[in-house]
C-alpha angles and dihedrals in degrees: 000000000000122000095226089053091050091055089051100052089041088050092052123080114232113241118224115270109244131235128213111240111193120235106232105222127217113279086030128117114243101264082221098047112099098199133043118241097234085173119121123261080238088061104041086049080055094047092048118142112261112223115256119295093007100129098181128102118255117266106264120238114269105263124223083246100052089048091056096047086048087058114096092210091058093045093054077050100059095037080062099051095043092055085050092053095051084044089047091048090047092051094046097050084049089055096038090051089050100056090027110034104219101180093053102040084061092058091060085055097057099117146132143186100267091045090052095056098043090049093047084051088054090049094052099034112025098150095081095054112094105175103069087165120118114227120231130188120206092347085307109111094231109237130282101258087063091042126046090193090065128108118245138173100210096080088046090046093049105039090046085063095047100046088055085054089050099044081054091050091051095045084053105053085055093051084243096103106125120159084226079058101044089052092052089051090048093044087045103050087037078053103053090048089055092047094044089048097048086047096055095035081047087046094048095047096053087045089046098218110178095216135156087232117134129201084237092064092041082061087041094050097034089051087059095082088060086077095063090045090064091050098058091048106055092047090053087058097045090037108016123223092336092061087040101061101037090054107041088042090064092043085056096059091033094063084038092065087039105057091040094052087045101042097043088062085046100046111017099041092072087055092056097044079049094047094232096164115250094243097041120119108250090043094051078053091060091044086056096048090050095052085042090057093045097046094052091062093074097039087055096046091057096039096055097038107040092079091060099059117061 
């Protein structure tokens, strides 16, 4: 090579060679990237960089149902079917009050402790009380936790429960408890109320007794029974058939004495405001009715509860 050319080449600074970098064009993947974003346009726009020193988060995208609540026409919608569904609720509360009664059935759960015990007391001892009469005010009788002598449906509610857990216990003490047997015991006990209602409602229609008395406190009065049942129960398992007997026996003419001092003031005081003589036919029929009813306590206690005791 010629020496003039050498010092030439050995006088000029090599440039860096360079190197080809490929343009990545739209639609096409990042050459450096070693995984594809498989992630949608709606959530990159989400993921968008915020500016510098903008702390807040990134206005979401309008949503199909923003758009529609934002819609008078749909607002005018909603206001309307909002005003048919209050209509629909009233008119099912109406309907509902008419068939079960609500109002009244809260009356009937108006206790309280103190109530409970005294009226347990009353079931179990009812010879010592004296004042059978239930108190009114205005016309209105007060509730029964002002008022011992007044129907509720609290003790009967109760004491129905836990004569079916008893009646479990007691299956189960003998190796006879099966769930097939429990529900028999508890259809048959709901069975013979509904017979026992639908006989006296039937009575007192052919006698034609104008009474204040409501089917509600015929269940009331008639779920009383299921208390003494307890009670008899539970002392044939402690005691066996010796227990059993002495206690449900005096249930069973506890509830007797009950039922007779509470229905007569049911039943036999309209005859007397009416002056219906004492002697005369229909009011020896109510007499009747009411000892029938009574009488009928004590042969249901025994019948539904000597199977449970061996």
């Amino acid at each position: 090579m010629h020496p003039a050319g050498l010092a030439a080449a050995a006088g000029t600074p090599r440039l860096p060679s360079k190197r080809r970098i490929p343009v990545s064009q739209p639609g096409m993947a990042d050459p450096h990237q070693l995984f594809d974003d498989t992630s949608s346009a709606q959530s990159r726009g989400y993921g968008a960089q915020r500016a510098p020193g903008d702390l807040s988060y990134p206005a979401a995208s309008a949503t199909p149902q923003a758009a529609f609540l934002a819609d008078p026409v749909s607002n005018m919608a909603m206001a309307y079917g909002s005003s048919l569904a209050a209509q629909g609720k009233e008119l099912v509360d109406k309907n509902i009050d008419r068939f079960i009664p609500v109002t009244k059935l809260k009356y009937y759960f108006a206790v309280d402790t103190m109530y409970v015990g005294r009226k347990l007391g009353l079931l179990f001892f009812p010879y010592l009380h004296q004042d059978w009469e239930v108190q009114y005010q205005q016309d209105t009788p007060v509730a029964p936790r002002f008022d011992v002598n007044a129907p509720d449906l609290y003790i009967p509610a109760m004491a129905f429960i836990t004569y079916v857990l008893v009646a479990g216990l007691a299956l189960g003490t003998q190796d006879r408890f099966s769930p097939d047997l429990l529900g028999l015991q508890a259809s048959s006990a709901l069975a013979w109320l509904t017979l026992e209602v639908l006989a006296i409602l039937l009575s007192l229609y052919l006698v034609t007794v104008n009474t204040d008395l409501t089917t509600i406190d015929l269940v009331a009065f008639l779920g009383y029974k299921y208390v003494g049942m307890i009670g008899g129960v539970l002392m044939g398992l402690l005691f066996g058939k010796i227990g059993y007997y002495l206690v449900l026996g005096w249930c069973c003419v506890s509830i007797f004495v009950f039922m007779i001092r509470t229905l007569r003031l049911k039943i036999l005081a309209e005859a007397a405001a009416e002056g219906v003589p004492v002697r005369e036919a229909r009011n020896q029929l109510r007499m009747y009715l009411t000892m029938a009813v009574a009488a009928a306590q004590p042969l249901l206690m025994y019948w539904l509860t000597f199977h449970l005791v061996r």
